[in-house]
VMD Tcl script that builds the backbone (N, CA, C; Angstrom):
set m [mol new atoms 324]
animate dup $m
set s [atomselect $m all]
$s set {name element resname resid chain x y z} {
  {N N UNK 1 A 0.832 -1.184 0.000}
  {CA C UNK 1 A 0.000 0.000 0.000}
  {C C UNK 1 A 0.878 1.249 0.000}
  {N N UNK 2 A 0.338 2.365 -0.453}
  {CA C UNK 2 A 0.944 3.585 -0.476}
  {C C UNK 2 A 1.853 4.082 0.806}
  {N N UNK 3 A 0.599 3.864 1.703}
  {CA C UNK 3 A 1.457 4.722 2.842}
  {C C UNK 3 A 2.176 3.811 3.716}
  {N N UNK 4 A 2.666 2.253 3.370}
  {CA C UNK 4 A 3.239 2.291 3.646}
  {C C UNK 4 A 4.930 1.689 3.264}
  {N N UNK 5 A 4.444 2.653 1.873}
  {CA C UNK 5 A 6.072 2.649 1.537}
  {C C UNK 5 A 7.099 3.822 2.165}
  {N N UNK 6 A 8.281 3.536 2.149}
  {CA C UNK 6 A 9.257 4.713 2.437}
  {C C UNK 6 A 9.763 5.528 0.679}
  {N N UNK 7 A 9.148 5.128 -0.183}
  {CA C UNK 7 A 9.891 6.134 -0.910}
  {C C UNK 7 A 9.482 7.554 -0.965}
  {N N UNK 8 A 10.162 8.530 -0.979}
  {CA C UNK 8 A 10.211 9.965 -0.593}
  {C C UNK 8 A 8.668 10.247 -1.961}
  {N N UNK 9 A 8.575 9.482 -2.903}
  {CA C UNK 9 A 7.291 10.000 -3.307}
  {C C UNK 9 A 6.373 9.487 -2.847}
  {N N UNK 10 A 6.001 8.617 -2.250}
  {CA C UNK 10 A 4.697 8.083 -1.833}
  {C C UNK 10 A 4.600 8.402 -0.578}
  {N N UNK 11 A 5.716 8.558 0.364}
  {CA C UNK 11 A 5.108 9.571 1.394}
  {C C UNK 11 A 4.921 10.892 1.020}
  {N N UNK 12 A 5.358 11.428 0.284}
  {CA C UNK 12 A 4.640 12.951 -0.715}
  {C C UNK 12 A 3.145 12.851 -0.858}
  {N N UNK 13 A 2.902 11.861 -1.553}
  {CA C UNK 13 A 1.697 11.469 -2.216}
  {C C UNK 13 A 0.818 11.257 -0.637}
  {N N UNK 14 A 1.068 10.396 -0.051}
  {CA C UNK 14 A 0.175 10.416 1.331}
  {C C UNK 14 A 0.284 11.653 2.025}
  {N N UNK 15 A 1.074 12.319 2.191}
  {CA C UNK 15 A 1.177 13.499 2.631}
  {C C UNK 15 A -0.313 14.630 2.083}
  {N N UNK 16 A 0.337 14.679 1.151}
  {CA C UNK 16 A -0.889 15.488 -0.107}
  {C C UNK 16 A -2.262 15.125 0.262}
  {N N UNK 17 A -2.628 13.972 0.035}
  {CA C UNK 17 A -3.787 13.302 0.752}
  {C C UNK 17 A -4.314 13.728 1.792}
  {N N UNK 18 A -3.383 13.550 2.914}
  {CA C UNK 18 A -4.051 14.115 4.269}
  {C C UNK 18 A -4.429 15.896 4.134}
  {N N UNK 19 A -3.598 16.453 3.486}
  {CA C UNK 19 A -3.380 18.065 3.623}
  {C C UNK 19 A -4.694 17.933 2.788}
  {N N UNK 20 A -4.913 17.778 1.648}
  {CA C UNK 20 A -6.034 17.715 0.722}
  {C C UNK 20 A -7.103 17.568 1.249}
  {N N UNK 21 A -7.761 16.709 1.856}
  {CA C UNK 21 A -8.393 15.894 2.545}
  {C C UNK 21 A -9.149 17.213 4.021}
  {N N UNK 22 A -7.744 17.782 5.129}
  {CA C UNK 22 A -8.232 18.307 5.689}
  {C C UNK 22 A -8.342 19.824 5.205}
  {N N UNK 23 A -7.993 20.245 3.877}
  {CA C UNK 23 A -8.431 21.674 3.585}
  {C C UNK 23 A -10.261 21.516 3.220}
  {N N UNK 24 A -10.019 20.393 2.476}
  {CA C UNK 24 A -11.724 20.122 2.369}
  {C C UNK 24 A -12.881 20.139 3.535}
  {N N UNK 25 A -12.258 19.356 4.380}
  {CA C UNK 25 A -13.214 19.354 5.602}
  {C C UNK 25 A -13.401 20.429 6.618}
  {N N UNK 26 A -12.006 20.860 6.381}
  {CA C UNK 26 A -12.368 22.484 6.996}
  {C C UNK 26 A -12.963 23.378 6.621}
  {N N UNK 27 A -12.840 23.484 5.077}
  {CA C UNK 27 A -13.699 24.333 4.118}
  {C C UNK 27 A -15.382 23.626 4.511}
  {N N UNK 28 A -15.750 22.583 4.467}
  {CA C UNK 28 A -16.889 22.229 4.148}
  {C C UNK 28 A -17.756 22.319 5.976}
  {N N UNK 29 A -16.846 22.771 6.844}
  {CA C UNK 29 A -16.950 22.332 8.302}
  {C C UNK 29 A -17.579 24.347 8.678}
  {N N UNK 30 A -16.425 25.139 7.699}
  {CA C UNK 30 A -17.008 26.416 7.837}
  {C C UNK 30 A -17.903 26.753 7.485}
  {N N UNK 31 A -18.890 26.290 5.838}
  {CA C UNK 31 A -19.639 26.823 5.080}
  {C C UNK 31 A -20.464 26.125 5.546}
  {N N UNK 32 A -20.842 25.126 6.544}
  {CA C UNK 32 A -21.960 24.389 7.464}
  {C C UNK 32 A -22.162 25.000 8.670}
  {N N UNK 33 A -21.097 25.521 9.052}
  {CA C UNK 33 A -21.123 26.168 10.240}
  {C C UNK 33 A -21.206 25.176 11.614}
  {N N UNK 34 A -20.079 24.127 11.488}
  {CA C UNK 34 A -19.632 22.907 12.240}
  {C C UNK 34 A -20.445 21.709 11.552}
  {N N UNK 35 A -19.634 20.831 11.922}
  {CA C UNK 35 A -19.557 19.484 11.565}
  {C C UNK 35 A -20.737 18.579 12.596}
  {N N UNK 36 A -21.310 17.598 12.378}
  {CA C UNK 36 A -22.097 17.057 13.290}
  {C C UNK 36 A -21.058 15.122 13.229}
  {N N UNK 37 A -20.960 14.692 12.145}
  {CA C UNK 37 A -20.365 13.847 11.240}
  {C C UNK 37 A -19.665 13.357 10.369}
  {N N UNK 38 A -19.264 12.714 10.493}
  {CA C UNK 38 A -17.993 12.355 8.972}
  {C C UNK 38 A -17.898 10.508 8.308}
  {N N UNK 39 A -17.986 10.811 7.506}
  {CA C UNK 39 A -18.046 9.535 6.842}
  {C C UNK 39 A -17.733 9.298 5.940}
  {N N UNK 40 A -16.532 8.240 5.943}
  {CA C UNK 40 A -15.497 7.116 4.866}
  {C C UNK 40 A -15.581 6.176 4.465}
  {N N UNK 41 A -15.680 6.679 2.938}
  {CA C UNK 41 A -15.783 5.504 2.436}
  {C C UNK 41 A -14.843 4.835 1.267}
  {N N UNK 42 A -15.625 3.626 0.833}
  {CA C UNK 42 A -14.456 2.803 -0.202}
  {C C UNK 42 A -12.768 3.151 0.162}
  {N N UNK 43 A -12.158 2.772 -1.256}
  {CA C UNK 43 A -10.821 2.551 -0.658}
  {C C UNK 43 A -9.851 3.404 0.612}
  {N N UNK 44 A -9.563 4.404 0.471}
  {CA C UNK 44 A -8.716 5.401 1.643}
  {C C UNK 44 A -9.708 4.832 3.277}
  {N N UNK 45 A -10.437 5.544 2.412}
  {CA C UNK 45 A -12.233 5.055 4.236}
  {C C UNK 45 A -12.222 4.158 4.586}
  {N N UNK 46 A -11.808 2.511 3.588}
  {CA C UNK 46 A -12.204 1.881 3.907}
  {C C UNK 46 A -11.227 1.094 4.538}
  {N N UNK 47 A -9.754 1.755 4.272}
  {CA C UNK 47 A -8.742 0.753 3.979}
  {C C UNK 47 A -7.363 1.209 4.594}
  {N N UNK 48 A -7.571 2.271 5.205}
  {CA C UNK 48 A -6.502 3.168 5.174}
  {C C UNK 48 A -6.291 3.463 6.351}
  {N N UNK 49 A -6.272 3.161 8.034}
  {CA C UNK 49 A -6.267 3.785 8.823}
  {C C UNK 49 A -5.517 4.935 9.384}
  {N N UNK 50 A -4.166 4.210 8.852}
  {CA C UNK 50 A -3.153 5.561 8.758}
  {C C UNK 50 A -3.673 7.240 8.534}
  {N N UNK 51 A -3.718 6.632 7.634}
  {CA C UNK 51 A -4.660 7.756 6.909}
  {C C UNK 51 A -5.517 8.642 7.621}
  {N N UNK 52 A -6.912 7.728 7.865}
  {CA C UNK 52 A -8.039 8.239 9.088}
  {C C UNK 52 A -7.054 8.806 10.370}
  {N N UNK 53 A -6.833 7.871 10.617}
  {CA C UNK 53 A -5.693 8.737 12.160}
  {C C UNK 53 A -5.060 9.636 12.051}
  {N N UNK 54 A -4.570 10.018 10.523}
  {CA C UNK 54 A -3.646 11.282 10.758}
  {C C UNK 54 A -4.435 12.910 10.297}
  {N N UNK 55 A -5.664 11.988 9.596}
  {CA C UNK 55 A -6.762 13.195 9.427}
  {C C UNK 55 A -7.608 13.355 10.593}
  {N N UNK 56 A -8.057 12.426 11.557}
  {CA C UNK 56 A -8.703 12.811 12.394}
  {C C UNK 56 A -7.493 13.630 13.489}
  {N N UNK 57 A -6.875 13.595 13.597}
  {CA C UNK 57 A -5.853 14.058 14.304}
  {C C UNK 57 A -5.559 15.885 13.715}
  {N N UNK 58 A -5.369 15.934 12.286}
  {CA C UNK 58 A -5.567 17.067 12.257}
  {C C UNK 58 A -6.570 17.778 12.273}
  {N N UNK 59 A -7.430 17.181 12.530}
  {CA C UNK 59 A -9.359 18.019 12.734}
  {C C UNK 59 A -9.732 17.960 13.707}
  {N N UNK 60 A -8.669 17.640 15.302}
  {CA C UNK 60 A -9.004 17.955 16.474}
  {C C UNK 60 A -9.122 19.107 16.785}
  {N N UNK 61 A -9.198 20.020 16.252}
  {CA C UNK 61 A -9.573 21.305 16.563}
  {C C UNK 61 A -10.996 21.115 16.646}
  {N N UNK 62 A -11.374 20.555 15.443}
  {CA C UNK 62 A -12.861 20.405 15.493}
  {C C UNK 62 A -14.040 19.537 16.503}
  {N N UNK 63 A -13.209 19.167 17.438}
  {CA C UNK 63 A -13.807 18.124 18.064}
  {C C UNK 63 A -13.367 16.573 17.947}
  {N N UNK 64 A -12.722 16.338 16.803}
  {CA C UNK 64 A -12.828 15.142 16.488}
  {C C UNK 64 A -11.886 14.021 17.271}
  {N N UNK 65 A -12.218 13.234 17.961}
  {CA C UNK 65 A -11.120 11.938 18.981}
  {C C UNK 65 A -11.655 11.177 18.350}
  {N N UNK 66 A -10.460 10.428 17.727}
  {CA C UNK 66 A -10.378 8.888 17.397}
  {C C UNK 66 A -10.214 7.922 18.605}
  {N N UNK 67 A -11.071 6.859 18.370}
  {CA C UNK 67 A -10.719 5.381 18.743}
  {C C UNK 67 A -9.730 5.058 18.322}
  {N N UNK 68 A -8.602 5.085 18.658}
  {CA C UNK 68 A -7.221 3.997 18.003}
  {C C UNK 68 A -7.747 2.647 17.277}
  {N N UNK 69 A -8.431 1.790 18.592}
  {CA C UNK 69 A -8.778 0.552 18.157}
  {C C UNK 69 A -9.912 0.404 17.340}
  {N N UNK 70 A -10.975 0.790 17.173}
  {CA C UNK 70 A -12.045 0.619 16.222}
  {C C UNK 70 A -11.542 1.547 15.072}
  {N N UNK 71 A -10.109 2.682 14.875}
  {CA C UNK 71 A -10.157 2.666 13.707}
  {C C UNK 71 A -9.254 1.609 12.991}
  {N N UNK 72 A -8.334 0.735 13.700}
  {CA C UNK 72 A -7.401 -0.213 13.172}
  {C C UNK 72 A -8.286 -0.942 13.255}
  {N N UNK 73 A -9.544 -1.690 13.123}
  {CA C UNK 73 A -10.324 -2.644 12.955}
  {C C UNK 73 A -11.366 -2.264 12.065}
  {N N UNK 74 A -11.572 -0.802 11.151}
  {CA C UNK 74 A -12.555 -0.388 10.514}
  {C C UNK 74 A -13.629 0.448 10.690}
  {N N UNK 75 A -13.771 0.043 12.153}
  {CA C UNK 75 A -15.114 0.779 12.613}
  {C C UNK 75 A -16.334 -0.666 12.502}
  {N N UNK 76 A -17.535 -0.233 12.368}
  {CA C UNK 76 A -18.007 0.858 12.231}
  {C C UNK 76 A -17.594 2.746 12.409}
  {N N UNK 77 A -17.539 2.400 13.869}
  {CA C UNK 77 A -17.286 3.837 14.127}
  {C C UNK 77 A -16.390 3.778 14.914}
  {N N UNK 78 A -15.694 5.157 14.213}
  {CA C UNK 78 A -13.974 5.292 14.993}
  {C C UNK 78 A -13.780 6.404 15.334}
  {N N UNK 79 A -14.812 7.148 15.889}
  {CA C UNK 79 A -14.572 7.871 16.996}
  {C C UNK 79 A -15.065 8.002 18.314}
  {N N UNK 80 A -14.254 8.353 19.335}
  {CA C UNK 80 A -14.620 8.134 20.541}
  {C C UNK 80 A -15.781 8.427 20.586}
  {N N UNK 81 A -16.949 8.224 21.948}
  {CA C UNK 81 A -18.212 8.526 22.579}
  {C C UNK 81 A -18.509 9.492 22.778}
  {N N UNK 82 A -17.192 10.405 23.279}
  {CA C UNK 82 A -17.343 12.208 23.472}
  {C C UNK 82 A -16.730 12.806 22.362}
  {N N UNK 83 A -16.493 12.020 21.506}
  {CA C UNK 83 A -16.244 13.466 20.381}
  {C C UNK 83 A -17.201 13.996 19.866}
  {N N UNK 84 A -16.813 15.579 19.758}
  {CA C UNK 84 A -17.814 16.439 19.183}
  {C C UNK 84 A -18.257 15.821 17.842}
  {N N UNK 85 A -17.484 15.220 16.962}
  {CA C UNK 85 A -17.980 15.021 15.870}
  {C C UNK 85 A -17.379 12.813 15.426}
  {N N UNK 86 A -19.001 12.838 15.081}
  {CA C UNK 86 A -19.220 11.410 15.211}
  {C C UNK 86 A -17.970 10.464 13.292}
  {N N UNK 87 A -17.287 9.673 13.763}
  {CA C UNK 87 A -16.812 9.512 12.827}
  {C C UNK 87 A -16.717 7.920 12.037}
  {N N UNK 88 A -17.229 7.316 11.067}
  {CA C UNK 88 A -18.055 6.037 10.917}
  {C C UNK 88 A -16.979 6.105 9.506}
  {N N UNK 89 A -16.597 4.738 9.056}
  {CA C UNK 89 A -16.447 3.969 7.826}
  {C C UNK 89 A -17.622 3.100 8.131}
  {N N UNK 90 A -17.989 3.544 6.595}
  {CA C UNK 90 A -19.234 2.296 5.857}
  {C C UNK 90 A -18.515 1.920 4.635}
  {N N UNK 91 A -18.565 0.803 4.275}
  {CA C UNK 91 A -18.619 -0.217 3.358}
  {C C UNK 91 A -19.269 0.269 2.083}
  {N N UNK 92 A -18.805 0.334 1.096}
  {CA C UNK 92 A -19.437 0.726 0.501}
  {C C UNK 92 A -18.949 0.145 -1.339}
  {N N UNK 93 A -19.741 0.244 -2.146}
  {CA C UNK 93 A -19.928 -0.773 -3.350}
  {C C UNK 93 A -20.456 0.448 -4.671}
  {N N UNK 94 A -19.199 1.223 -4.814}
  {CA C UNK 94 A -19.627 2.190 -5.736}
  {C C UNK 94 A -19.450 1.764 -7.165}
  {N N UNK 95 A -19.467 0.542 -7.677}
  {CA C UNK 95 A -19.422 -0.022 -9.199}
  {C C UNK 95 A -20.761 -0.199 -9.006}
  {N N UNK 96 A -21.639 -1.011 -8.128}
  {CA C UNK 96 A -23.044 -1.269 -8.345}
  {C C UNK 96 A -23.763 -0.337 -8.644}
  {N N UNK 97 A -23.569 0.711 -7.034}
  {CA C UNK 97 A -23.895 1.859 -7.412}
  {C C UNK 97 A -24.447 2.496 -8.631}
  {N N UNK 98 A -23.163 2.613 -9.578}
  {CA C UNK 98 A -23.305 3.439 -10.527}
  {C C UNK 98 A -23.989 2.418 -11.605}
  {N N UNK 99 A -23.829 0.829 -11.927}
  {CA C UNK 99 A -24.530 -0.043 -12.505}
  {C C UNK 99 A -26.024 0.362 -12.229}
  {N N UNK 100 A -26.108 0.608 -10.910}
  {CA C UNK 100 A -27.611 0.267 -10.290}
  {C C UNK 100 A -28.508 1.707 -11.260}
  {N N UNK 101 A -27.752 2.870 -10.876}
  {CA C UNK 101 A -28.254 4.235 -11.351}
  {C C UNK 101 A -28.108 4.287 -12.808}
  {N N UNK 102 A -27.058 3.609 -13.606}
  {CA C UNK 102 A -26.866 3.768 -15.525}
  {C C UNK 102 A -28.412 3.249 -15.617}
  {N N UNK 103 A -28.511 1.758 -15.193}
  {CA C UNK 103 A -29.880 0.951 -15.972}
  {C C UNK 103 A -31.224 2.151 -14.886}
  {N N UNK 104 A -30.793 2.361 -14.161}
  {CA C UNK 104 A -32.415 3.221 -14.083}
  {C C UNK 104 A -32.755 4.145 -14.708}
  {N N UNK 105 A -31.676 4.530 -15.519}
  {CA C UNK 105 A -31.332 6.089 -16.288}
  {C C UNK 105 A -32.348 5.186 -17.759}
  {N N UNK 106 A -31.415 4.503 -18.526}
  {CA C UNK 106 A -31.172 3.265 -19.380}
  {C C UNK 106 A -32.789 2.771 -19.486}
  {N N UNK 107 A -33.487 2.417 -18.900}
  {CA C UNK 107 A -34.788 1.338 -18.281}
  {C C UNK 107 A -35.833 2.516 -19.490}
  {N N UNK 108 A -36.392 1.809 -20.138}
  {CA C UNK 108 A -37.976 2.402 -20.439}
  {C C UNK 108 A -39.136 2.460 -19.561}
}
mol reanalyze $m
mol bondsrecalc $m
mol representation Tube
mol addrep $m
């Protein structure tokens, strides 16, 4: 997996990710006017804890405490009981998805 190689680009590349990742949620956390929730999905969400941990970590400003252990196991939900903001990987199957929505488009 990406993050966890040592070559100086793919920790770039994970790097980018997280920074990416929390300019979005901050942006999307202001123009809501706080966060209630957060939710990950498919590959990074689904697969990535590193990842989740080092983004929930930078969005503790916002409230957000991770579970260590329910996020190295997936979740459901991987954030603590008292965090301000509730944080869940779901499972999720976005080829059907979009199969499911073409033929309803598609369908007479």
């Amino acid at each position: 997996m990406l993050q966890e190689s040592e070559d100086p680009q793919a920790v770039a590349a994970v790097e980018h990710i997280i920074l990416a990742m929390t300019k979005y949620v901050g942006a999307y956390s202001a123009v809501l006017d706080g966060l209630d929730a957060m939710v990950f999905t498919a590959g990074i969400g689904e697969h990535s804890a590193p990842v989740l941990a080092a983004l929930c970590g930078k969005l503790a400003w916002l409230g957000v405490k991770l579970e260590e252990q329910a996020n190295a196991s997936n979740g459901p939900r991987i954030s603590t009981s008292d965090s301000a903001v509730s944080v869940w990987v779901m499972p999720t199957n976005e080829e059907l998805m979009i199969a499911q929505h073409t033929l309803a488009l598609i369908r007479p």
